[in-house]
RODO-2510 file (C-alpha; in nm, 4 decimals, decimal comma):
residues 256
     n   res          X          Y          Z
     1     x   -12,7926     6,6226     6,5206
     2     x   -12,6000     6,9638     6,4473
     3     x   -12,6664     6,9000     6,0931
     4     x   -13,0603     6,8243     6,1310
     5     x   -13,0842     7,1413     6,3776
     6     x   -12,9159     7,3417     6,0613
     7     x   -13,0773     7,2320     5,8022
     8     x   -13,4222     7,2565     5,9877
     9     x   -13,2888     7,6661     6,0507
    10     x   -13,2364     7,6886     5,7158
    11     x   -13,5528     7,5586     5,6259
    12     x   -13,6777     7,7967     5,8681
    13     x   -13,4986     8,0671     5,7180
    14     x   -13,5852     7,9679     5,3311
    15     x   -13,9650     8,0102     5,4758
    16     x   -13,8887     8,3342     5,5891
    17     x   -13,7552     8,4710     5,3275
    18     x   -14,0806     8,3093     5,0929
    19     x   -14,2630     8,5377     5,3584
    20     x   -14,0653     8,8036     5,3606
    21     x   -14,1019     8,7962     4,9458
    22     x   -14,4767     8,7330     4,9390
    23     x   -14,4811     9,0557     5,2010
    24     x   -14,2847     9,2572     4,9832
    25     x   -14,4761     9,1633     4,6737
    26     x   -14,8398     9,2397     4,8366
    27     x   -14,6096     9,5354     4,9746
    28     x   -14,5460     9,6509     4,6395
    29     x   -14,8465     9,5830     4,5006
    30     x   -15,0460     9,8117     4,7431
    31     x   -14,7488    10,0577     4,7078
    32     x   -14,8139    10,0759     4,3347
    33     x   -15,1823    10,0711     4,3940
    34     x   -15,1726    10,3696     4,6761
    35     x   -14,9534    10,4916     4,3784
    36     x   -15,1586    10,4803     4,1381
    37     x   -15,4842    10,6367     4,3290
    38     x   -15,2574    10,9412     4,4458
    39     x   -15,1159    11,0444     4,0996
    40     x   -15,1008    10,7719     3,8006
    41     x   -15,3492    10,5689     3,9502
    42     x   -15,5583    10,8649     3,9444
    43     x   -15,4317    10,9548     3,5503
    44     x   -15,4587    10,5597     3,5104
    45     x   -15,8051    10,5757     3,6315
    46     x   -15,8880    10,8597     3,4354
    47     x   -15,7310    10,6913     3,1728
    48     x   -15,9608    10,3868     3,2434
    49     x   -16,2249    10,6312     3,2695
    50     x   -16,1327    10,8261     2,9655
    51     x   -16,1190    10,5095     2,7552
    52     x   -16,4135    10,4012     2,9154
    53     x   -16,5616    10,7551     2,8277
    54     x   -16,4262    10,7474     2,4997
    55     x   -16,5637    10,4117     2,4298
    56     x   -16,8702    10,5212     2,5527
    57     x   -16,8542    10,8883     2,3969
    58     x   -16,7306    10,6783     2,0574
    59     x   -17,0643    10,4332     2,0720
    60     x   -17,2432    10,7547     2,1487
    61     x   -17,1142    10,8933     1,8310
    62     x   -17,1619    10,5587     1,6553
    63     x   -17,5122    10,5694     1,8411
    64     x   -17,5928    10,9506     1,6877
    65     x   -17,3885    10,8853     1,3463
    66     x   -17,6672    10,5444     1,3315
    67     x   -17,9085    10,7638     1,4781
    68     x   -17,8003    11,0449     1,2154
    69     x   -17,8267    10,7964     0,9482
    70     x   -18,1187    10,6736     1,0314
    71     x   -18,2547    11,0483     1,0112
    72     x   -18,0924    11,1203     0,6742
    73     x   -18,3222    10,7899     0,6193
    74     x   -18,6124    10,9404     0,6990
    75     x   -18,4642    11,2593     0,5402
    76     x   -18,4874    11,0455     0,2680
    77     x   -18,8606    10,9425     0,3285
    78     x   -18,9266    11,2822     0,3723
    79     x   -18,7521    11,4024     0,0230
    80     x   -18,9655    11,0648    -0,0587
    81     x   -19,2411    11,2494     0,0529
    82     x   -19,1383    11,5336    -0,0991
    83     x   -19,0762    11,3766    -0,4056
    84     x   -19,4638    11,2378    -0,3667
    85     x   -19,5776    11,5617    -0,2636
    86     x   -19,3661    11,6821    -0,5610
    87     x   -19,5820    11,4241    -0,7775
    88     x   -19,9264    11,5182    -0,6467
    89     x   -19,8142    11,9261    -0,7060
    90     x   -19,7731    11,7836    -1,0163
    91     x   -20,0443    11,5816    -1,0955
    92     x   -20,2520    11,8824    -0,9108
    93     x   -20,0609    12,1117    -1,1659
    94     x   -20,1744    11,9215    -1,4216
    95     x   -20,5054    11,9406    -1,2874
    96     x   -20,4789    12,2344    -1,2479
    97     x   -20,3566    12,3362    -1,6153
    98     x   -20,6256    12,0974    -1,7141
    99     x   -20,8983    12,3137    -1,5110
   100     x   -20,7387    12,6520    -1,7076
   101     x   -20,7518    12,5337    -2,0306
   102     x   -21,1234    12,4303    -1,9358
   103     x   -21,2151    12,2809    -1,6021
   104     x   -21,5536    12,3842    -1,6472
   105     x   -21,6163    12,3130    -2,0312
   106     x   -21,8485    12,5701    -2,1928
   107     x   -22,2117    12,3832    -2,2080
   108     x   -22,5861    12,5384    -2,2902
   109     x   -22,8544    12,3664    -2,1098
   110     x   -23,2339    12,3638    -2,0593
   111     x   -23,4696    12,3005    -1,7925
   112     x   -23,7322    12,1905    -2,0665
   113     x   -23,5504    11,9195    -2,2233
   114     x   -23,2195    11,7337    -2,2349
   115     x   -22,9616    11,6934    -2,4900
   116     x   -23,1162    11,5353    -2,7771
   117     x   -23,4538    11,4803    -2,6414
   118     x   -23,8205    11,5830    -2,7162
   119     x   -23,8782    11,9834    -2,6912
   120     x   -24,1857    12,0611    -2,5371
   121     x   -24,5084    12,1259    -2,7577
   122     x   -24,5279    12,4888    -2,6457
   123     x   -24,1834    12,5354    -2,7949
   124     x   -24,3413    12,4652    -3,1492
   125     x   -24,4504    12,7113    -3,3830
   126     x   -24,7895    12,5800    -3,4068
   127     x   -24,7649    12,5100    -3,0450
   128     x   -24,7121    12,8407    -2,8771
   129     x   -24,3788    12,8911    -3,0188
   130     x   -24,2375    12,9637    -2,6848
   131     x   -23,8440    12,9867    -2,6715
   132     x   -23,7518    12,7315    -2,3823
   133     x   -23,5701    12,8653    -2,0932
   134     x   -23,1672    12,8491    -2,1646
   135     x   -22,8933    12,8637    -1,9257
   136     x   -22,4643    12,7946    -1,9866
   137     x   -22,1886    12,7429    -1,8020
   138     x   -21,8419    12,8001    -1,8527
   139     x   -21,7272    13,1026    -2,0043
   140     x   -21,4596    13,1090    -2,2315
   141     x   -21,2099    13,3904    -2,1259
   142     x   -21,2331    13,6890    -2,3004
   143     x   -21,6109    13,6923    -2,3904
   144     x   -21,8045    14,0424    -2,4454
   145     x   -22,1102    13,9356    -2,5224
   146     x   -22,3517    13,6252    -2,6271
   147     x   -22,5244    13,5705    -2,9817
   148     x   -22,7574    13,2591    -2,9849
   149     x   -22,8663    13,1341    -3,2973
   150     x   -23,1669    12,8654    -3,3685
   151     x   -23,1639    12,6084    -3,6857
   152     x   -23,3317    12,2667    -3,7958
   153     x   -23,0104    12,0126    -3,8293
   154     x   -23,2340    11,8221    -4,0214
   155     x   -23,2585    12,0084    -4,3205
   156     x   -23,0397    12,3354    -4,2493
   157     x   -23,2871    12,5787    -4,2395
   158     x   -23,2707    12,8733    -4,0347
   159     x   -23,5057    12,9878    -3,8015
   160     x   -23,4138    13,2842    -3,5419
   161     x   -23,1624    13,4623    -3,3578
   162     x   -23,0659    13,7106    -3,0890
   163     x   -22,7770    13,9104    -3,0240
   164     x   -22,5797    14,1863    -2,7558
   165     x   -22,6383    13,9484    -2,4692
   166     x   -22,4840    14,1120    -2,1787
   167     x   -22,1428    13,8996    -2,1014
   168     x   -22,2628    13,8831    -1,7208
   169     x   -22,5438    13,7265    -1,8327
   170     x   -22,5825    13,3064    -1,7607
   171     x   -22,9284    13,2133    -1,9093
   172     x   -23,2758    13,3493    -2,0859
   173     x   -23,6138    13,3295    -1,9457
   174     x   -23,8459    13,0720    -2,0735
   175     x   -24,0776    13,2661    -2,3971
   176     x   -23,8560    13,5642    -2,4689
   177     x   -24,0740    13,8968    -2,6042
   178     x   -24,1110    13,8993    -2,9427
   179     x   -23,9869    14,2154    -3,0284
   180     x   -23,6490    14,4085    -3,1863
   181     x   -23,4939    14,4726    -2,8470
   182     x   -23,6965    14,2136    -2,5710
   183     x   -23,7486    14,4210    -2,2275
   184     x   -23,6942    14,0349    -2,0750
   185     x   -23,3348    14,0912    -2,1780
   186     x   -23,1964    14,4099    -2,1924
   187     x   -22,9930    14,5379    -2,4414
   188     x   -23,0301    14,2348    -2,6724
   189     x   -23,1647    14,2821    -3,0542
   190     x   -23,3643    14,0038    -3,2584
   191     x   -23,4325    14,0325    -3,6176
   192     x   -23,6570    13,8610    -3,7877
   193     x   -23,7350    13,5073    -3,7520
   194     x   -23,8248    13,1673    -4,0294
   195     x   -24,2354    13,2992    -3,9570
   196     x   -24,2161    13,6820    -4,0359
   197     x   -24,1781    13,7635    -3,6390
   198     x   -23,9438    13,8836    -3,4690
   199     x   -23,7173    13,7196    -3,2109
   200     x   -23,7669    13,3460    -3,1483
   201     x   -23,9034    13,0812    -3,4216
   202     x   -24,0362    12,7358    -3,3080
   203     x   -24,0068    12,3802    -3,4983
   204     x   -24,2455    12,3427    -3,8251
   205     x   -24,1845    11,9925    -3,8597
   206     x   -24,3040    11,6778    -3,6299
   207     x   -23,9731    11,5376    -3,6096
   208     x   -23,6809    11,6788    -3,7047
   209     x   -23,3628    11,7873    -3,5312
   210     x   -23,3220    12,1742    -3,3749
   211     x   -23,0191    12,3052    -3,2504
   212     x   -22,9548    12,6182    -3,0356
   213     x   -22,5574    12,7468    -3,0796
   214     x   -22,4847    13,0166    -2,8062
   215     x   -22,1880    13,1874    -2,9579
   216     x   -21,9608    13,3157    -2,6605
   217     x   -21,8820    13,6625    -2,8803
   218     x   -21,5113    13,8748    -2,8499
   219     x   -21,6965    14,2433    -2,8920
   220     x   -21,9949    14,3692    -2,6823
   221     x   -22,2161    14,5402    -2,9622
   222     x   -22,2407    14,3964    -3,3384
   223     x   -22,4938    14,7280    -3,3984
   224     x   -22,2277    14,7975    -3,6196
   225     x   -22,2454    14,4650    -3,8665
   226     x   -22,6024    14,3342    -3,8142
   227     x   -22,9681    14,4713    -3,7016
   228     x   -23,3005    14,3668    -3,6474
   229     x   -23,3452    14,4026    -4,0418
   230     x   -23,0435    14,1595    -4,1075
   231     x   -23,0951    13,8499    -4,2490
   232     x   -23,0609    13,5258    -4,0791
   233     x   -22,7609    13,4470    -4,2792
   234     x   -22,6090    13,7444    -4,2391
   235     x   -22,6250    13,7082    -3,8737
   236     x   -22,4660    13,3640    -3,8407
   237     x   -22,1767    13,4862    -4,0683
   238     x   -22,0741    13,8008    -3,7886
   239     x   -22,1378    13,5141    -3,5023
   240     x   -21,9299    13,3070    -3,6594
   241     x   -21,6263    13,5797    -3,7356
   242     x   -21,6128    13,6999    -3,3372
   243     x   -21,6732    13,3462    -3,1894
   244     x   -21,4511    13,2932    -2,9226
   245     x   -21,6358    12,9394    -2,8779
   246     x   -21,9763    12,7569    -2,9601
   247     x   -22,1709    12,5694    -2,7100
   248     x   -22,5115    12,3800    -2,8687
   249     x   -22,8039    12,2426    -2,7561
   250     x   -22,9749    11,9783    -2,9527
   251     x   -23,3468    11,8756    -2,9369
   252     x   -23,6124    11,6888    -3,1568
   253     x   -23,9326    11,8375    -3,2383
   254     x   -24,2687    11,6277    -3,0853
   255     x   -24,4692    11,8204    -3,3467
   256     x   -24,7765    12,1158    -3,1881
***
């Protein structure tokens, strides 16, 4: 009986000293806990904290250095769209140069008739011999004056011409006077035309080719090569030595 009483307060015993432990564990355990939240703990925590932070501040920086990426991408796109812009300042440079070296080509035009067309009757010599009306665009730099000059294509005869056309000056009234110097445009000189008259000189035939060539001119007077007593031939020659460039007007005679 002794013996069962002992061993039963040794059991007894063995169970409190498993309690005892398990106190002092849970004992330590908050110890190092209350620890921990006073000083370590606190650095722990921080720690925690600080790695959390730094995780967080390092997928931030992953985040921006993505984020940054993705803006050198569309930095990229952007020097793309430079590089396009880059191509249309080109391509508009090249435009452009095209529109200097003649955007607006030099052209002669009339209200009475289109390029290679019929010219009016009253533009004939036996039909009122009436110069048409004339008008040009497109300048070429450097021009001082105009010199138009009339033939027949056909058989390359020449008929009139007219000279000292002020370089402001874009077109010529329908049935210029038929004098030396026309008062219908000023300071110009015509010599004598194909018919004995001066200034303009219609068609003769029914049906052959006429051509006006408005010579864009690099001096502002030619008083001092040709005059109103100069021949026709004489006249196409100094045209032709100060052209700075030709534009031409072609039309077929419909006869008086």
């Amino acid at each position: 009986m002794r013996l069962l009483r002992s061993l039963r307060v040794v059991q007894g015993l063995g169970r409190a000293l498993a309690v005892s432990a398990s106190l002092v564990g849970v004992a330590g355990v908050s110890a190092c806990t209350v620890t921990g939240s006073d000083d370590g703990g606190s650095t722990g925590g921080s720690g925690e904290s600080s790695a959390t932070t730094t995780a967080s501040t390092s997928s931030t920086a992953e985040s921006s250095t993505s984020g940054n990426a993705e803006s050198s991408s569309t930095g990229g796109s952007s020097s793309g769209g430079a590089d396009s812009s880059g191509g249309s300042s080109s391509e508009s440079g090249s435009s452009s140069g095209t529109e200097s070296t003649g955007a607006v080509e030099f052209a002669l035009m009339s209200t009475a008739y289109a390029e290679g067309e019929g010219m009016p009757h009253v533009c004939h010599a036996a039909g009122g011999n009436q110069s048409p009306p004339l008008s040009w665009v497109g300048t070429p730099g450097g021009t001082q004056s105009f010199g138009l000059f009339f033939h027949d294509i056909t058989i390359d005869f020449d008929h009139s011409a007219i000279w000292n056309i002020s370089a402001d000056t874009t077109e010529l009234p329908q049935d210029i006077d038929h004098d030396t110097m026309p008062a219908d445009v000023p300071g110009a000189v015509q010599c004598e035309n194909w018919l004995g008259d001066f200034g303009y000189g219609g068609p003769g035939s029914a049906s052959n080719f006429y051509e006006f060539r408005l010579y864009a001119l690099d001096v502002a007077d030619l008083s001092g090569e040709i005059d109103e007593n100069s021949a026709l031939g004489d006249v196409f020659a100094a045209f032709e030595a100060h052209s700075l460039g030709v534009a031409t007007l072609t039309g077929q005679s419909t006869g008086p």
